[in-house]
FIFI-658772 format. One line per field, with one value per residue: residue number from 1; residue in one letter; x, y, z of N, C-alpha, C in turn. Coordinates in steps of 0.02 Angstrom, whole numbers. Layout:
BEGIN
n [NUM/...]
res [A/...]
n_px [X/...]
n_py [Y/...]
n_pz [Z/...]
ca_px [X/...]
ca_py [Y/...]
ca_pz [Z/...]
c_px [X/...]
c_py [Y/...]
c_pz [Z/...]
***
This chain:
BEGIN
n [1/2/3/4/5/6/7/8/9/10/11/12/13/14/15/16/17/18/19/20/21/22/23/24/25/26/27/28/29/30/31/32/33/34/35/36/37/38/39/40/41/42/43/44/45/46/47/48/49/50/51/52/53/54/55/56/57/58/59/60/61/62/63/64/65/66/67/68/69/70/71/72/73/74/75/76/77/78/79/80/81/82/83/84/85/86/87/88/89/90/91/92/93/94/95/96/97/98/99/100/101/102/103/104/105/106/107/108/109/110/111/112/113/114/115/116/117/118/119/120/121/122/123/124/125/126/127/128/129/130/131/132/133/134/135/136/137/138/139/140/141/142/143/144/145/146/147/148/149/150/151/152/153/154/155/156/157/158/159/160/161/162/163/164/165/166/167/168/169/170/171/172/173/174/175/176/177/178/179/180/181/182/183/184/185/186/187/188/189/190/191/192/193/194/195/196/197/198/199/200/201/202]
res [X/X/X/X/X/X/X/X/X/X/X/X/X/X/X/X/X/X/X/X/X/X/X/X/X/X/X/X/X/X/X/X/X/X/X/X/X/X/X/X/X/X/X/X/X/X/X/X/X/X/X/X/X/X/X/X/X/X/X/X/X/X/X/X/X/X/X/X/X/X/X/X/X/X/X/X/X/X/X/X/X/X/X/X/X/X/X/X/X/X/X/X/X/X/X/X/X/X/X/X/X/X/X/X/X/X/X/X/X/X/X/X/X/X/X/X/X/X/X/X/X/X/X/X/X/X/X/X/X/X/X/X/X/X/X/X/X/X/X/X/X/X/X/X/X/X/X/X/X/X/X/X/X/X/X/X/X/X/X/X/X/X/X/X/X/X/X/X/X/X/X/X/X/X/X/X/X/X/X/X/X/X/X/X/X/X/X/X/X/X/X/X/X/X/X/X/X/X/X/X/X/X]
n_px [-1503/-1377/-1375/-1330/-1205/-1148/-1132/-1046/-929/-893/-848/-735/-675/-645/-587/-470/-421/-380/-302/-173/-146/-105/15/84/133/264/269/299/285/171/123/78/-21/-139/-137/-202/-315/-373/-327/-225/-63/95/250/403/360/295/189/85/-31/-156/-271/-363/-480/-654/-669/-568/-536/-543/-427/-313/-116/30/210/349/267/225/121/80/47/-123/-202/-350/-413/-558/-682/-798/-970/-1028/-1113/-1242/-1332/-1408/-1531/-1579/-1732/-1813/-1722/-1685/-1583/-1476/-1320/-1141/-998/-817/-659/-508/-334/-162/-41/162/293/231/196/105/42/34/-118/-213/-349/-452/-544/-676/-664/-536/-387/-231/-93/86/250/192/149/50/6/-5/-158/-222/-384/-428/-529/-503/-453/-277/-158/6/166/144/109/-15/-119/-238/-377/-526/-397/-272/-169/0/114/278/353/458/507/490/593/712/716/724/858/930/937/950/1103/1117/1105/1167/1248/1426/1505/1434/1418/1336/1282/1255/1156/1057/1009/985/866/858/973/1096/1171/1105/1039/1147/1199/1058/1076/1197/1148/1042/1116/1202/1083/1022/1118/1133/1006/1011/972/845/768/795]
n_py [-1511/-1581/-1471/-1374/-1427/-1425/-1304/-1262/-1322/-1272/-1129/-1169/-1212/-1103/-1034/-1046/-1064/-932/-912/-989/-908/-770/-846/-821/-692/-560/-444/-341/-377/-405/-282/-329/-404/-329/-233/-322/-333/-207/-106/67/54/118/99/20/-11/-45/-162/-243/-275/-388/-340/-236/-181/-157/-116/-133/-46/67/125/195/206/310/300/229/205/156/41/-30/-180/-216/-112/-23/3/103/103/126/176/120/167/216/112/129/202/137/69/149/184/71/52/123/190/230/294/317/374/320/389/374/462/498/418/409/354/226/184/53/-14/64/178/229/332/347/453/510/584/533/666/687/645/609/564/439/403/250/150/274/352/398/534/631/757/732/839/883/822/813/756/635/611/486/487/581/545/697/843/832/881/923/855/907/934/804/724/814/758/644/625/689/591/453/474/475/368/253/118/105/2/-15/-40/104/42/-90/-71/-22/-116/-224/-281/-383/-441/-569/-593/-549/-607/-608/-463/-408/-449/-386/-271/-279/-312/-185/-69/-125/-111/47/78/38/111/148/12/-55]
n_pz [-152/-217/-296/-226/-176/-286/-324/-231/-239/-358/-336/-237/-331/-409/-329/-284/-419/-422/-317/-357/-488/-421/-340/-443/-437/-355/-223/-323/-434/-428/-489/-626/-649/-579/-688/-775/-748/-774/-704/-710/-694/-617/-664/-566/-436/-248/-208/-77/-36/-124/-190/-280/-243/-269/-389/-500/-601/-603/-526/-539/-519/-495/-541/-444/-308/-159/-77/69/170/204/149/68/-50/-100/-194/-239/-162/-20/67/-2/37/90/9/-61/-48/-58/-185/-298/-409/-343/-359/-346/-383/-394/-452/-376/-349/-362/-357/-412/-341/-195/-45/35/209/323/326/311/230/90/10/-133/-264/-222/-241/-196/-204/-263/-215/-63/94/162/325/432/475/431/365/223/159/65/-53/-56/-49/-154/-96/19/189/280/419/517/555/512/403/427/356/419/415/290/156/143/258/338/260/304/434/447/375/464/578/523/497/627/646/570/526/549/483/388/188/110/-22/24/131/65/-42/24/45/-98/-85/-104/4/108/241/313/326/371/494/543/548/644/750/752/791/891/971/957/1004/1137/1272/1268/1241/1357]
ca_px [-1443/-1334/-1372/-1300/-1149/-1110/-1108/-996/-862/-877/-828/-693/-607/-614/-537/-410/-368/-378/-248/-137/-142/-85/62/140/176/252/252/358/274/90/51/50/-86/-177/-158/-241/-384/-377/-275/-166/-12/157/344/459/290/297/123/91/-97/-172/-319/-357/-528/-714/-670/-472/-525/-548/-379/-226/-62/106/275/387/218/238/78/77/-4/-198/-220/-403/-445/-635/-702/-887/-1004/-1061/-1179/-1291/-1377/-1477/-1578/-1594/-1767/-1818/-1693/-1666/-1524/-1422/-1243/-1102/-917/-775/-597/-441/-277/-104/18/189/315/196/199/19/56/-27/-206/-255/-410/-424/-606/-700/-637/-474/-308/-153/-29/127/276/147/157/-11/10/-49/-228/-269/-451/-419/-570/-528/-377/-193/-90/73/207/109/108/-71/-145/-285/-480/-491/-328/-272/-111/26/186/264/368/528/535/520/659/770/719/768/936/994/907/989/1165/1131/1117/1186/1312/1489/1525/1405/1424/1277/1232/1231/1071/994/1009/1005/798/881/1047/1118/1176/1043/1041/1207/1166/995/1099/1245/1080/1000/1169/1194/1021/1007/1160/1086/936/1020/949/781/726/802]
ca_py [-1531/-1582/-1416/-1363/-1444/-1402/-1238/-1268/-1358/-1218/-1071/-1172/-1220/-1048/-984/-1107/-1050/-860/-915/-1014/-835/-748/-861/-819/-639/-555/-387/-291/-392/-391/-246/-332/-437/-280/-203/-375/-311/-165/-40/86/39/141/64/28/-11/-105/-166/-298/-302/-447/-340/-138/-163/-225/-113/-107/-25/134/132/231/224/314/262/230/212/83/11/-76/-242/-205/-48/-56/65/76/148/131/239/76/222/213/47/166/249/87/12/201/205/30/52/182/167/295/237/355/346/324/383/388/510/456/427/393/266/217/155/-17/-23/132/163/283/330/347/508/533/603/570/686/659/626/623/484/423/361/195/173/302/349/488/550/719/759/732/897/851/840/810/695/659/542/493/448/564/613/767/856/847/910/933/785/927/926/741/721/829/730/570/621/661/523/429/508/458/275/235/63/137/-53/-64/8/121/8/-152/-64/-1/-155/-278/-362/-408/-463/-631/-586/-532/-621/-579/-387/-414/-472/-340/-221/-288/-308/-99/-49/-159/-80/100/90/8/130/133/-50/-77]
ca_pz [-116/-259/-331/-194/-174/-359/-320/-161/-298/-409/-271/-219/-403/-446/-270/-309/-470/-411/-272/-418/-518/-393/-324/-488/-436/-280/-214/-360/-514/-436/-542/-692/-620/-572/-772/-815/-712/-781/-645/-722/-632/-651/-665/-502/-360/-238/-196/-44/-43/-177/-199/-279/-232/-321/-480/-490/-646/-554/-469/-557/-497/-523/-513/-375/-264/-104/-52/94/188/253/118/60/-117/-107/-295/-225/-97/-6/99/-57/30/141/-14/-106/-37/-112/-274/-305/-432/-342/-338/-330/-408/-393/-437/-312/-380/-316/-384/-415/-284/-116/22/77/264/340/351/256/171/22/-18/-175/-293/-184/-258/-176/-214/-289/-169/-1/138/230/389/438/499/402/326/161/134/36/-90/-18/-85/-163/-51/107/243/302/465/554/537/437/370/413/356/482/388/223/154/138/325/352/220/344/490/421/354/540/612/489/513/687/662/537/543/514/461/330/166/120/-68/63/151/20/-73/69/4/-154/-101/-93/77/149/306/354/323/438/562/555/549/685/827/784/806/957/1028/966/1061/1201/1338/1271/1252/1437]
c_px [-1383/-1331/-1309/-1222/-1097/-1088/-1043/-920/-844/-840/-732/-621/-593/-583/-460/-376/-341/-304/-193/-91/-100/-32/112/169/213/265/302/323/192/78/45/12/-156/-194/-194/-316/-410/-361/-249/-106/64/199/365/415/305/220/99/-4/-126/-264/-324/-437/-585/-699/-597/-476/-540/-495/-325/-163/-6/159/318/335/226/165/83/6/-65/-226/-287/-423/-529/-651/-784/-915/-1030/-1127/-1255/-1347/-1436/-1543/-1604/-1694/-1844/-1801/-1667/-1577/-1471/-1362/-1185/-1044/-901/-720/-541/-363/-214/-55/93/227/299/184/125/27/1/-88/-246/-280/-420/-505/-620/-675/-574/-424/-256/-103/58/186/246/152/83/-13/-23/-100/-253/-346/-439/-491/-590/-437/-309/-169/-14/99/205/114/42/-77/-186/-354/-496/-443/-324/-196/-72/107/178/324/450/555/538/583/717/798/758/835/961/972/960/1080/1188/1131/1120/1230/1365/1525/1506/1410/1366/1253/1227/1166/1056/968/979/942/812/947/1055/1141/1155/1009/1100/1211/1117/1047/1154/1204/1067/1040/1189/1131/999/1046/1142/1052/938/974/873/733/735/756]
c_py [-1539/-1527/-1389/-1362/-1437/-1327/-1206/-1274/-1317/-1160/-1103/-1195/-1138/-1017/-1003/-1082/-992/-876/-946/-958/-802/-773/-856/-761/-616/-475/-327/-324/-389/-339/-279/-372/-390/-253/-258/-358/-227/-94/-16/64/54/70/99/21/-75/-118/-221/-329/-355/-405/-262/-140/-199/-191/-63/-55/38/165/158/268/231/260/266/232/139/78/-34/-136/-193/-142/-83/15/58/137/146/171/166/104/203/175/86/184/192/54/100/204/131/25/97/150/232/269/318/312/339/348/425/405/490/482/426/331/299/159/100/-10/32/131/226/276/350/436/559/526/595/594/659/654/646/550/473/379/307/205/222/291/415/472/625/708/758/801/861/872/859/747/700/578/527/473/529/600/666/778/883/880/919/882/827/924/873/726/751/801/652/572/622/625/459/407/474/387/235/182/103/79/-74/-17/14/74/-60/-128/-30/-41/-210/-320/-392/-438/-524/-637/-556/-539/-613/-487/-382/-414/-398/-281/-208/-260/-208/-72/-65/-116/4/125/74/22/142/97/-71/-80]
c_pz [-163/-298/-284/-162/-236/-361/-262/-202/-329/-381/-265/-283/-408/-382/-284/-373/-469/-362/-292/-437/-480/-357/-370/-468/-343/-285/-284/-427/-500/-477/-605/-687/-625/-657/-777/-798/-719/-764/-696/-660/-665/-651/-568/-435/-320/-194/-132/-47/-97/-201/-225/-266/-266/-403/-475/-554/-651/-524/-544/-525/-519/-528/-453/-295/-220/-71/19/112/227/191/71/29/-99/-165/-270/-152/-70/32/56/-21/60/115/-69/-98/-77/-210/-295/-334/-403/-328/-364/-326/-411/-402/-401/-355/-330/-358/-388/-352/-205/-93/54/152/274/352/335/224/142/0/-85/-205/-244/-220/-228/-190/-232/-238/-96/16/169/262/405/473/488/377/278/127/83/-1/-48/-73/-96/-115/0/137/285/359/490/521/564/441/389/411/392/457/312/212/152/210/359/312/284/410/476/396/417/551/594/489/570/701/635/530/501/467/400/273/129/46/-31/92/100/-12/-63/41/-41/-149/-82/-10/120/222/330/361/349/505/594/584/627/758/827/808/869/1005/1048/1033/1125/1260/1320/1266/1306/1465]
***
C-alpha cells in the first residue's frame, strides 16, 4: 500500500515538473524544447502540439513549418503487437520528416518513414501514410493528393483581393499576433469579414 502510494507521488512530481518545463515555452520557442529531446527542428516554426511523439528523436523538421493543435508524429509500427506473443522483441521505428515550409493541418497523423515534401499543405484530419511530393496538397484517411500548392497560391491571392479590409494596412494583418494592437485589429478584422459574408451567415 505505501509502496503504492509512493509510486502515485512519484508520477505526479514528475508530471508536475514536465508541465513546469513546458510552461516556459510557447508555440514559436517550443522547438527548442523539442532539440532538448532530441528533434531536429528548423528556424521560424510554429509548433502548437507539446508533444513529437514516444521518440521525438526520429522527427526532423524544416524551417518555416506550421504544425498545428491535435497533430500526432508516430516513429513506431504499433501493428507489431499482433506478432509479439510469436516474436517477443519485435518492433518497427521509422522516421517522420517535414520538409521546409509546410503547414500540417489539425488533427493529422503522419506515419512511421513519411516525407513531407517541401512547401506541401496536409489537410486536417488527415492520415499520411506514403511520401507527400513537394509542392503538394494532400487529404483524407489516407492522404491523397488533391492539387498542387501553385494553384492554391492563385486561389488565395483572389480570394484574398476579394476580402481584403481597404482600412487596414496589409503589415497590420500580417503582423496583427505580435502586435501591441492586436485587439483593435481583431476587431476591425472581424466587423469587415462579418459584413463580407453578410449573405452567407444569414
Amino acid at each position: 500500500m505505501i509502496r503504492a502510494i509512493y509510486r502515485i507521488i512519484k508520477r505526479l512530481i514528475k508530471k508536475t515538473r514536465h508541465s513546469l518545463e513546458l510552461g516556459k515555452y510557447n508555440n514559436f520557442t517550443i522547438a527548442e524544447y523539442f532539440r532538448k529531446q532530441g528533434a531536429q527542428v528548423g528556424e521560424n516554426c510554429i509548433i502548437i502540439p507539446r508533444s513529437l511523439g514516444t521518440e521525438p528523436y526520429l522527427v526532423k523538421i524544416g524551417n518555416h513549418v506550421a504544425i498545428n493543435q491535435g497533430v500526432k508524429l508516430h516513429t513506431h509500427d504499433g501493428g507489431t503487437w499482433v506478432f509479439r506473443q510469436e516474436i517477443p522483441d519485435l518492433r518497427v521505428f521509422g522516421p517522420v520528416i517535414i520538409e521546409d515550409n509546410c503547414f500540417i493541418g489539425e488533427d493529422a497523423e503522419i506515419l512511421p518513414n513519411v516525407t513531407i515534401g517541401k512547401n506541401s499543405i496536409v489537410g486536417a484530419g488527415s492520415v499520411v501514410i506514403a511520401d507527400v511530393p513537394p509542392g503538394s496538397i494532400v487529404m483524407g484517411v489516407p492522404a491523397r493528393r488533391f492539387g498542387s500548392l501553385k494553384k492554391y497560391k492563385e486561389k488565395c491571392i483572389q480570394r484574398w483581393a476579394d476580402q481584403k479590409p481597404p482600412h487596414l494596412h496589409p503589415d497590420a494583418v500580417k503582423s496583427y499576433e505580435a502586435s501591441a494592437n492586436q485587439d483593435i485589429i481583431l476587431a476591425q478584422l472581424r466587423e469587415h469579414l462579418t459584413a463580407h459574408f453578410k449573405d452567407k451567415l444569414s
